[in-house]
C-alpha positions as CSV (number, residue, x, y, z in Angstrom):
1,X,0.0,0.0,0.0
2,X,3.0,2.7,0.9
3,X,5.2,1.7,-1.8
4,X,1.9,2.0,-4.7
5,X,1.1,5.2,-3.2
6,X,4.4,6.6,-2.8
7,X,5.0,5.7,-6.7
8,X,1.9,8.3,-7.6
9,X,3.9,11.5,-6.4
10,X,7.2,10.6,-8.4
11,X,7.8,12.9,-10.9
12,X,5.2,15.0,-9.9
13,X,5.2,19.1,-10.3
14,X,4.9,20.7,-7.3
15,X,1.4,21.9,-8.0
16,X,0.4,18.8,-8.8
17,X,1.5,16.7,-6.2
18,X,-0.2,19.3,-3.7
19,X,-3.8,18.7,-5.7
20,X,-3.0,15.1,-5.1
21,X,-2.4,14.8,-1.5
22,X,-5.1,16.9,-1.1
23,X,-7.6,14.7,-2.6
24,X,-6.5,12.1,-1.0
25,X,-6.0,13.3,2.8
26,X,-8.6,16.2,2.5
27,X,-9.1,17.6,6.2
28,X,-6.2,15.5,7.3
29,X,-3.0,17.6,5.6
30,X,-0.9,19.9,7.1
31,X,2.7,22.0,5.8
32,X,5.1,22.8,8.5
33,X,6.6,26.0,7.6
34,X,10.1,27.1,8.6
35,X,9.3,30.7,7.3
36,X,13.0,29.7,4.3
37,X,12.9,30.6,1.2
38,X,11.7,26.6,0.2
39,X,8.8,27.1,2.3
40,X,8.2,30.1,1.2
41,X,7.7,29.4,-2.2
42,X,5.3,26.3,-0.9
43,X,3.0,29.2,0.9
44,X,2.5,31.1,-2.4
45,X,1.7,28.5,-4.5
46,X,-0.8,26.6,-1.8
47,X,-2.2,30.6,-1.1
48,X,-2.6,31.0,-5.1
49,X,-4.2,27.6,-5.6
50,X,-6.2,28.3,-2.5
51,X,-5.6,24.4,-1.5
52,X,-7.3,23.6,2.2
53,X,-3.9,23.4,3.4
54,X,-3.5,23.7,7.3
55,X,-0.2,25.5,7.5
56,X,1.9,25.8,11.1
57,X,4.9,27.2,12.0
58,X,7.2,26.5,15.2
59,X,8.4,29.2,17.3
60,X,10.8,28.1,19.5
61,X,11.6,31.4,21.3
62,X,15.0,31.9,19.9
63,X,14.3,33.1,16.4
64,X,15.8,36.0,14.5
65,X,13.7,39.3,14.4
66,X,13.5,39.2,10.9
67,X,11.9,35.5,10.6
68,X,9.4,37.4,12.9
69,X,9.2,40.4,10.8
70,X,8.5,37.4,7.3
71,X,5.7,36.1,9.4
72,X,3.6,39.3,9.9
73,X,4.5,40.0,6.2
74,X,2.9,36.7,5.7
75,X,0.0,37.2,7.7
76,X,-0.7,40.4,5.7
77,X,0.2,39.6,2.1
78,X,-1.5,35.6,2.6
79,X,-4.9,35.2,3.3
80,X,-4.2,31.7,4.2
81,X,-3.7,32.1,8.1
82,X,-0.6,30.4,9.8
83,X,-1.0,28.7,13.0
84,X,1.9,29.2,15.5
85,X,3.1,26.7,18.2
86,X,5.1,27.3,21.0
87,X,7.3,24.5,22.8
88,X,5.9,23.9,26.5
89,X,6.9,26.6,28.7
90,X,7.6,24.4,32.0
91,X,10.3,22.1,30.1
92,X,11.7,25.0,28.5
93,X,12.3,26.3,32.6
94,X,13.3,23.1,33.7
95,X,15.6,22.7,30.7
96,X,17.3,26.2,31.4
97,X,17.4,26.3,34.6
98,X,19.2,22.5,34.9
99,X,21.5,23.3,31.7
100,X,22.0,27.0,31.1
101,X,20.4,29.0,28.7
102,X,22.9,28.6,26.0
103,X,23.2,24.5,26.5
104,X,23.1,23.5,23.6
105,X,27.3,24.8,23.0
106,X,28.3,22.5,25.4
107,X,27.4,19.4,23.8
108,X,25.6,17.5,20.9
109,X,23.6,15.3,23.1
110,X,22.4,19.1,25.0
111,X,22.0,20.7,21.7
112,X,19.4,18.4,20.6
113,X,17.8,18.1,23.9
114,X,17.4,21.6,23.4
115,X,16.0,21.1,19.4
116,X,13.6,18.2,21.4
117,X,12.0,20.8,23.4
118,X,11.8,23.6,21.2
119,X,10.9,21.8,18.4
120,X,10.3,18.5,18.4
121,X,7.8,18.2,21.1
122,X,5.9,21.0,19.1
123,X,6.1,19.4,16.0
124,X,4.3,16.3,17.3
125,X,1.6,18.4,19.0
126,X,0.8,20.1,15.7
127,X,0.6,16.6,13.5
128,X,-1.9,15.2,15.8
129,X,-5.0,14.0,14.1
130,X,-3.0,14.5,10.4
131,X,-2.3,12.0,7.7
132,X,0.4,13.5,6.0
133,X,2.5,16.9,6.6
134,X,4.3,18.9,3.7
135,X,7.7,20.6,3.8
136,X,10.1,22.2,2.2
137,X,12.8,19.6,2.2
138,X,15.6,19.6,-1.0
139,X,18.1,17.1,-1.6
140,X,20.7,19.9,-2.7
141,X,20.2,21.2,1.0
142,X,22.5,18.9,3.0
143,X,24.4,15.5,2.8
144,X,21.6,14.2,5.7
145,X,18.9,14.9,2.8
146,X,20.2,13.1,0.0
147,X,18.2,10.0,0.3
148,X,14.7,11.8,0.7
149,X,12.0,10.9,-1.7
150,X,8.9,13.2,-2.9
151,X,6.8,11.2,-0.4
152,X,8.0,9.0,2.4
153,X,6.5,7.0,5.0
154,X,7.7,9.1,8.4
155,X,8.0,6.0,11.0
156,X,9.3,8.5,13.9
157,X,5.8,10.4,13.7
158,X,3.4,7.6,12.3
159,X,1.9,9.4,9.1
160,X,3.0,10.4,5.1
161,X,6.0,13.2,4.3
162,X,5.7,15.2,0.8
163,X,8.5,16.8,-0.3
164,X,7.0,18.9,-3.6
165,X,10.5,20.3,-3.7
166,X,12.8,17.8,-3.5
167,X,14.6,17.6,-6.9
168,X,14.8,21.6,-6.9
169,X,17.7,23.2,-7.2
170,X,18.5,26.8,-5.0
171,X,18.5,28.7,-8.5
172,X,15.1,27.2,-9.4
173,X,13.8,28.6,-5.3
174,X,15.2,31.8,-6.0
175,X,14.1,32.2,-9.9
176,X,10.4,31.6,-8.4
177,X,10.6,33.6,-5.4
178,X,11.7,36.8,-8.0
179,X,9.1,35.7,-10.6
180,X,6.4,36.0,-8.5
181,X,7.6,38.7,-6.2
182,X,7.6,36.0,-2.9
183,X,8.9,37.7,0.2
184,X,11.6,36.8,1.8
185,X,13.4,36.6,5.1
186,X,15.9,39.4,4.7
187,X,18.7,37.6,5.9
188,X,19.2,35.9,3.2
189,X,20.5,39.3,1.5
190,X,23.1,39.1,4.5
191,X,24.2,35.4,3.5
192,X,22.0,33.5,5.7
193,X,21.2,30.7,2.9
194,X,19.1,28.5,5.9
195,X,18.0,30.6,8.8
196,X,16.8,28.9,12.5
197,X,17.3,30.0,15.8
198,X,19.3,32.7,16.2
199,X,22.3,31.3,18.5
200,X,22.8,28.3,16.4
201,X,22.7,29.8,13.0
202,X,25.6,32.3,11.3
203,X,26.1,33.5,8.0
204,X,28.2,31.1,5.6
205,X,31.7,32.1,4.0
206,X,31.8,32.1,-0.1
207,X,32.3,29.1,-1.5
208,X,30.6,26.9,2.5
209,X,28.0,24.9,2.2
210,X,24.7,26.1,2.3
211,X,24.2,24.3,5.5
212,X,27.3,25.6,7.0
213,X,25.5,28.3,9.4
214,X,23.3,25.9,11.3
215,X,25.4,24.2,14.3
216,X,28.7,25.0,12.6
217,X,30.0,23.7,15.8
218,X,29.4,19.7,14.5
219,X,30.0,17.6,12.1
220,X,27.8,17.5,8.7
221,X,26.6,14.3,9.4
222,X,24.4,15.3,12.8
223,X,23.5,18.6,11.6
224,X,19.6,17.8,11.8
225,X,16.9,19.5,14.7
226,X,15.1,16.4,14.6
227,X,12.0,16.7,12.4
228,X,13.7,15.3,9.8
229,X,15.7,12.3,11.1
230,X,15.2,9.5,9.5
């Protein structure tokens, strides 16, 4: 049954594979938005085709002003609204005040305690009672990526993962985003190719990876939040 379903998205446009997840999970579909430039272009076109889409984001407490300042351009420009969840505020005090409010420098096993409770736990809140759950993954995004498919069977949170994006390439993001006059997180003008919270993400070096700024600290390979592991 996975694998025969799975097979329908492949090769799929983007718009396409949206109408088709749709009508199949109507009322039971949701896109997790990280407010990038991938997920921004996912926004418009779901907005333009005016898909019933149920679209969340994550706040985690730590992001950059400017991601704040793309959501309320969002909320204005979009008339598809954006639900916002927020990790638990008694494990984020019983977290910072056993670890420190900058843990997650100290060590990989804090740093993704720290991605658990800011992110993970909210994540799983916000798929309950879905099917499926869309984002904005690319393969061209990180060596951790390389083996995602347009849709996949997510084991860790029990339900389907699309991935209208996955064979597109950054020009192809960008070339939309101007085309259509998307808007943007202006950090990305300041060479902030992938933007999260603001004390583990820096601006990249000519020539990095565009995965470079997030937890520059570790190795490629463990360079993941969570809501994508595998």
């Amino acid at each position: 049954m996975q694998e025969s379903l799975i097979s329908r998205f492949n090769g799929l446009s983007v718009e396409h594979a949206l109408k088709l997840a749709v009508e199949l999970f109507e009322g039971k579909i949701c896109f997790a938005t990280s407010l990038g430039a991938e997920d921004q272009v996912l926004l418009h076109i779901i907005d333009s085709l005016k898909l019933p889409i149920r679209i969340f984001t994550l706040d985690t407490g730590r992001l950059f002003y400017e991601t704040y300042e793309l959501l309320e351009k969002n909320r204005l420009r979009y008339k598809t609204p954006i639900e916002i969840f927020f990790p638990d505020y008694r494990e984020v005090e019983s977290m910072v005040n056993e670890k420190g409010i900058n843990l997650f420098y100290d060590s990989i096993e804090n740093r993704k305690f720290c991605c658990r409770i800011r992110k993970t736990l909210p994540l799983k809140r916000a798929l309950e009672g879905m099917e499926i759950w869309i984002t904005g993954l690319r393969r061209e995004q990180a060596s951790t990526r390389m083996g995602a498919q347009h849709l996949e069977w997510d084991l860790l949170n029990g339900l389907y993962k699309l991935n209208p994006l996955i064979d597109w390439t950054t020009d192809q993001v960008w070339s939309y985003m101007k085309q259509n006059g998307v808007p943007y997180n202006r950090l990305h003008d300041q060479g902030f190719p992938s933007i999260g919270c603001q004390p583990c993400t820096r601006a990249v070096l000519p020539g990095e990876d565009i995965r470079a700024g997030r937890w520059w600290w570790e190795n490629p390979e463990t360079r993941e939040c969570g809501l994508h592991t595998k």
